[in-house]
C-alpha atoms as a printed R data frame, in Angstrom:
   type eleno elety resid chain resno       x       y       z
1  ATOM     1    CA   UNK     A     1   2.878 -22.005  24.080
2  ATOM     2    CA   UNK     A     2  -0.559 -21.360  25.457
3  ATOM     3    CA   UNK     A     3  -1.472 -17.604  25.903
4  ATOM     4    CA   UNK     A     4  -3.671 -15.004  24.626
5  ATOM     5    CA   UNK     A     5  -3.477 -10.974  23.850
6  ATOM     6    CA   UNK     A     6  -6.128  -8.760  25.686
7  ATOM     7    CA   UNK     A     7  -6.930  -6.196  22.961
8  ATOM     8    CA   UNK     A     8  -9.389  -4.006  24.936
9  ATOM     9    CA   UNK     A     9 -11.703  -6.900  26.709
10 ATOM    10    CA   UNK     A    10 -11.416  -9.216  23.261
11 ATOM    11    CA   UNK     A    11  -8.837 -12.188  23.536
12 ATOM    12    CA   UNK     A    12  -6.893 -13.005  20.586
13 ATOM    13    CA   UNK     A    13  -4.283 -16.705  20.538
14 ATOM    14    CA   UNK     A    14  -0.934 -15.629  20.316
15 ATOM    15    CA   UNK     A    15   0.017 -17.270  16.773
16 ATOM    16    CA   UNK     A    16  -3.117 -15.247  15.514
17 ATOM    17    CA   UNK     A    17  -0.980 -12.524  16.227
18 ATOM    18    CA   UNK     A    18   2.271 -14.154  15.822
19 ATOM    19    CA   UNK     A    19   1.017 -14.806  12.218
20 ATOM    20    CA   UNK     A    20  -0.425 -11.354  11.464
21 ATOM    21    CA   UNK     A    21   3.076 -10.267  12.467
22 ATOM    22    CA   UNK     A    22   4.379 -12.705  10.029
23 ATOM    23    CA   UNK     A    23   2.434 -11.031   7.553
24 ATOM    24    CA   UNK     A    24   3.338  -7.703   7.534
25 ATOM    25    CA   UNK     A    25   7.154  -8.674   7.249
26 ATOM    26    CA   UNK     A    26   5.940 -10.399   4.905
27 ATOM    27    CA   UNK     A    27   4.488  -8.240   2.788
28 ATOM    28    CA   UNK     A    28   7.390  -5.134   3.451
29 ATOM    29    CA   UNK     A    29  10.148  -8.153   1.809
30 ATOM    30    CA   UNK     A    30   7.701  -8.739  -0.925
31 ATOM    31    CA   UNK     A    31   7.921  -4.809  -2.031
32 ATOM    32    CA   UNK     A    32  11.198  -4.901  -1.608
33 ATOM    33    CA   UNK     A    33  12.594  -8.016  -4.107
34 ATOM    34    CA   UNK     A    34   9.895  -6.749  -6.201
35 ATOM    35    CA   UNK     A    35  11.943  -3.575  -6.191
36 ATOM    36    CA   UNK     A    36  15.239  -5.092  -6.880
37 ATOM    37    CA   UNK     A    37  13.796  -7.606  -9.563
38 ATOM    38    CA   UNK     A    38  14.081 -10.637  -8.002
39 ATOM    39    CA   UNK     A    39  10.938 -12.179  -8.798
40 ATOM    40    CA   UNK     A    40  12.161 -12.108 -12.346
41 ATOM    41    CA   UNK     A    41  14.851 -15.054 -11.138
42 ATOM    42    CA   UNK     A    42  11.899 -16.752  -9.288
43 ATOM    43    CA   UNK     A    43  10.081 -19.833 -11.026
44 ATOM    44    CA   UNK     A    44   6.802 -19.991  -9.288
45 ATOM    45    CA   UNK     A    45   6.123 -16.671  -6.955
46 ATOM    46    CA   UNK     A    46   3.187 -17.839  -5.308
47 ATOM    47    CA   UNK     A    47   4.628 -20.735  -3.990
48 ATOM    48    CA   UNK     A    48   7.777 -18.728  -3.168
49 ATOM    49    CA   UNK     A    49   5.874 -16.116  -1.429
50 ATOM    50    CA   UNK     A    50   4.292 -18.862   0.821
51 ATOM    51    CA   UNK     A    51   7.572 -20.749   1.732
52 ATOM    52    CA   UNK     A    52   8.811 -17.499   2.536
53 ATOM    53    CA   UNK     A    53   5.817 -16.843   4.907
54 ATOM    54    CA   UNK     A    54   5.985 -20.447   6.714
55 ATOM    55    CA   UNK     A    55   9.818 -19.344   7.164
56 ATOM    56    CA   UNK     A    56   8.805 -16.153   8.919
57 ATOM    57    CA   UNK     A    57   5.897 -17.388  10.881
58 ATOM    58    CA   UNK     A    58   8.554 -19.871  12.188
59 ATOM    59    CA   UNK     A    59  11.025 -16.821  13.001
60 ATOM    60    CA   UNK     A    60   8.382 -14.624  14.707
61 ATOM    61    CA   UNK     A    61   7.362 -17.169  16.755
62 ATOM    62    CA   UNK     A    62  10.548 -18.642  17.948
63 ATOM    63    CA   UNK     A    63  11.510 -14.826  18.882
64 ATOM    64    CA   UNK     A    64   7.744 -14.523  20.268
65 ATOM    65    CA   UNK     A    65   8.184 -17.577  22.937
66 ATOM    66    CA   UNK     A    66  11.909 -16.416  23.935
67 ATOM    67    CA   UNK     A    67  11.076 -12.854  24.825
68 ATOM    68    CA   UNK     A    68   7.099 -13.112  25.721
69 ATOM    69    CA   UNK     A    69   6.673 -15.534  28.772
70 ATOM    70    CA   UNK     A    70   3.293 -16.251  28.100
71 ATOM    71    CA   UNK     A    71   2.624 -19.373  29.745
């Protein structure tokens, strides 16, 4: 997977954007177990928070390389 995003004349890598992606999903399925009280069932948040990001990054770019053809 080697590519790059042209954001008005500045290149960015794709899993800098893949990742920022990542993030915002991220951050909306954080909100919402925090809504439904999940994180009360949940031993050690920060490290769930970050298994849960590797697990998206790994989503978003899987579905990144099947529908961008970037290389």
């Amino acid at each position: 997977m080697i590519g790059e995003f042209d954001i008005y004349g500045v290149y960015f890598p794709v899993f800098a954007i893949f990742a920022a992606i990542a993030f915002l999903f991220q951050v909306v399925i954080k909100r919402l177990l925090n809504a439904y009280g999940f994180y009360r069932l949940v031993w050690h948040p920060a490290l769930f928070d970050l298994a849960m990001y590797v697990i998206l990054i790994g989503v978003v770019t899987a579905a990144g390389v099947s529908l961008l053809p970037l290389a």
